[in-house]
C-alpha positions as CSV (number, residue, x, y, z in Angstrom):
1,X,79.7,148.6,281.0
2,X,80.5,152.4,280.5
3,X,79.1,154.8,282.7
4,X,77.5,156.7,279.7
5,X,74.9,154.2,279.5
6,X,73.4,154.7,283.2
7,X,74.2,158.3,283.4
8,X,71.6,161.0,283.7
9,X,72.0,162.9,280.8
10,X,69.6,165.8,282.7
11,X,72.2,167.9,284.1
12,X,72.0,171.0,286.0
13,X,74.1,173.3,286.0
14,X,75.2,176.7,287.3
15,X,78.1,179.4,286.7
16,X,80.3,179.9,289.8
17,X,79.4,183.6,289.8
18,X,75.6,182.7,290.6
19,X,74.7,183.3,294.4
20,X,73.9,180.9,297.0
21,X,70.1,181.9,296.8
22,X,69.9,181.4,292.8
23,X,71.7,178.0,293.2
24,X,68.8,177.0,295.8
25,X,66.3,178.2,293.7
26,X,67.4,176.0,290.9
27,X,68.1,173.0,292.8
28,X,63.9,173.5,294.1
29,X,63.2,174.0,290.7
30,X,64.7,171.1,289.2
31,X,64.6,169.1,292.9
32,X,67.7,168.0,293.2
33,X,69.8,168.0,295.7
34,X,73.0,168.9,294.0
35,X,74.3,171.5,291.2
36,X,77.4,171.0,289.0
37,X,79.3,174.6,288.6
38,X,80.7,174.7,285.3
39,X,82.6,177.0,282.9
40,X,82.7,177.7,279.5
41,X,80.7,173.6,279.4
42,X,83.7,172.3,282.4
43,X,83.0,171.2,285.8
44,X,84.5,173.4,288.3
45,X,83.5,172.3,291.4
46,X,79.8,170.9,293.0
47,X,77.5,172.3,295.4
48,X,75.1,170.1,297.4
49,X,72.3,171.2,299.5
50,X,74.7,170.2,302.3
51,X,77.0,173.2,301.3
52,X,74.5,175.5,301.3
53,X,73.4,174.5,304.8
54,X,76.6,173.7,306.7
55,X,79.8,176.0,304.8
56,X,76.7,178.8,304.1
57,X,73.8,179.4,306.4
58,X,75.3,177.3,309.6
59,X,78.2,180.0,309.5
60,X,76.0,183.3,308.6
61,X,76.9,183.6,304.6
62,X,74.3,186.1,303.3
63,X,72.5,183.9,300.8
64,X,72.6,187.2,298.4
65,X,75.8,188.2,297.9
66,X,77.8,185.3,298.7
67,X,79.2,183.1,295.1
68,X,78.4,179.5,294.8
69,X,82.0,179.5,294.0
70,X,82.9,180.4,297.9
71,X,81.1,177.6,299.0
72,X,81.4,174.7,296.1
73,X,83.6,171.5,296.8
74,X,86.7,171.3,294.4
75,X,88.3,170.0,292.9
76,X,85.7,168.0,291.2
77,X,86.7,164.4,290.5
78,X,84.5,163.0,287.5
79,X,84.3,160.0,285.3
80,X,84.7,159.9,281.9
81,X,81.8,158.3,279.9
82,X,83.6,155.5,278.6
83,X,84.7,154.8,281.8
84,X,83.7,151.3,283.5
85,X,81.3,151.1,286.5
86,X,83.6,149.5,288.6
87,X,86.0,152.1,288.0
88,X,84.0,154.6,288.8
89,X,82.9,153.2,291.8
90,X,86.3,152.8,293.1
91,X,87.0,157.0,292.5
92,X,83.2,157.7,294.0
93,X,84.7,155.1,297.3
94,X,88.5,156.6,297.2
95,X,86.6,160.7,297.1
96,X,84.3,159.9,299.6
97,X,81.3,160.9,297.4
98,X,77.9,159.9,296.1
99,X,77.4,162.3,292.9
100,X,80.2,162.8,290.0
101,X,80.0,164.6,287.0
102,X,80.3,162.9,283.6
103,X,82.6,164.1,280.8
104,X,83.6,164.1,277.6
105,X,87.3,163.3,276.2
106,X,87.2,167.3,276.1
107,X,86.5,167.5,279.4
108,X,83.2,169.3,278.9
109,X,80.3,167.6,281.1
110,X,77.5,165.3,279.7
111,X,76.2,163.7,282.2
112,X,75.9,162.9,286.1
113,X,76.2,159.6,288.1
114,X,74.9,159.3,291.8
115,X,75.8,156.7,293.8
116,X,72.1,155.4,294.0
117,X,72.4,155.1,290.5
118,X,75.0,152.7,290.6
119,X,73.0,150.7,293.1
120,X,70.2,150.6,291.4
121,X,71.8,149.7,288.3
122,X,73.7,146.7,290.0
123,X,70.3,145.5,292.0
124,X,69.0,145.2,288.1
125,X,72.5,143.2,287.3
126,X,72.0,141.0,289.9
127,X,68.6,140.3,289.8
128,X,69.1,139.4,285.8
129,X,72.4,137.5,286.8
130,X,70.1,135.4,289.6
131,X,67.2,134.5,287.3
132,X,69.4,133.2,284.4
133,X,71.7,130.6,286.9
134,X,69.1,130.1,289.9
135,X,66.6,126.7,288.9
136,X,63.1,128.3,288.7
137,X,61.2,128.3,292.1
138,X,58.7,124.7,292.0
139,X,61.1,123.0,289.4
140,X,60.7,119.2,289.9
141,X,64.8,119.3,289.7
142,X,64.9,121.7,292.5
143,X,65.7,119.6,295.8
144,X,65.5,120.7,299.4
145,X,67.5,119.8,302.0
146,X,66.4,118.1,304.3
C-alpha cells in the first residue's frame, strides 16, 4: 500500500520568512494543528502548535517579529508517496513524530500523513481482514465452547 493513497492531499503550507502570528492565524484558519514550511514547493522544516507554545510564547518570542523559521523543527523527515505504510511507520516511530510531509521523486511536497491517519487506515484494514476470515456471528457452524 503506498502512502499516496491515504495521504491528505490538503496541505498547508507556509514560507519560513512568515511570523509566528501569521503561521497561527493560518493554522486557525485551516484548523490544523500543524504547518509544513516549504521553499520554492520543498519541506524545510514543520511547525506545530506545540512550537508556537513551548520554543515561542513559553520563552517570550514576540509573536510579530519572530520567523517561523526560528522556531520550526528540522530537519524534516518525510515519506515518499510510493513509499509503503509500514515503512513509513517505522521512520514516524524511529523520529519520534505523528505528522510527515509527503513528497515527490523531486522532493517537492504533495501530501501529508498523521499518525492518526495511519491508525485509522489500519482500524479499516483490520476490520475488512476480520469480516472476510471470522465465521459470521449466529452461523449454525459457529461452536462455543463450553
Amino acid at each position: 500500500m503506498a502512502i499516496s493513497q491515504y495521504m491528505e492531499t490538503k496541505v498547508i503550507c507556509c514560507p519560513p520568512n512568515a511570523t509566528l502570528s501569521q503561521t497561527a492565524k493560518l493554522m486557525k484558519t485551516n484548523n490544523v494543528g500543524a504547518i509544513i514550511v516549504q521553499k520554492n514547493g520543498k519541506p524545510q522544516g514543520m511547525v506545530t502548535d506545540r512550537d508556537l507554545t513551548i520554543k515561542a510564547m513559553a520563552l517570550g518570542k514576540n509573536i510579530d517579529s519572530t520567523l517561523v523559521s526560528e522556531v520550526m523543527t528540522r530537519p524534516v523527515i518525510s515519506a515518499k508517496a510510493q513509499e509503503g505504510v509500514y515503512e513509513v511507520i517505522s521512520k514516524m516511530k524511529k523520529a519520534k513524530i505523528r505528522r510527515m510531509p509527503v513528497v515527490d521523486n523531486s522532493g517537492k511536497v504533495v501530501g501529508i500523513i498523521s499518525f492518526g491517519d495511519i491508525v485509522g487506515l489500519l482500524s479499516d484494514e483490520f476490520s475488512h481482514l476480520s469480516q472476510a476470515v471470522l465465521p459470521h456471528r449466529g452461523s449454525s457452524t459457529m461452536k462455543r465452547a463450553a
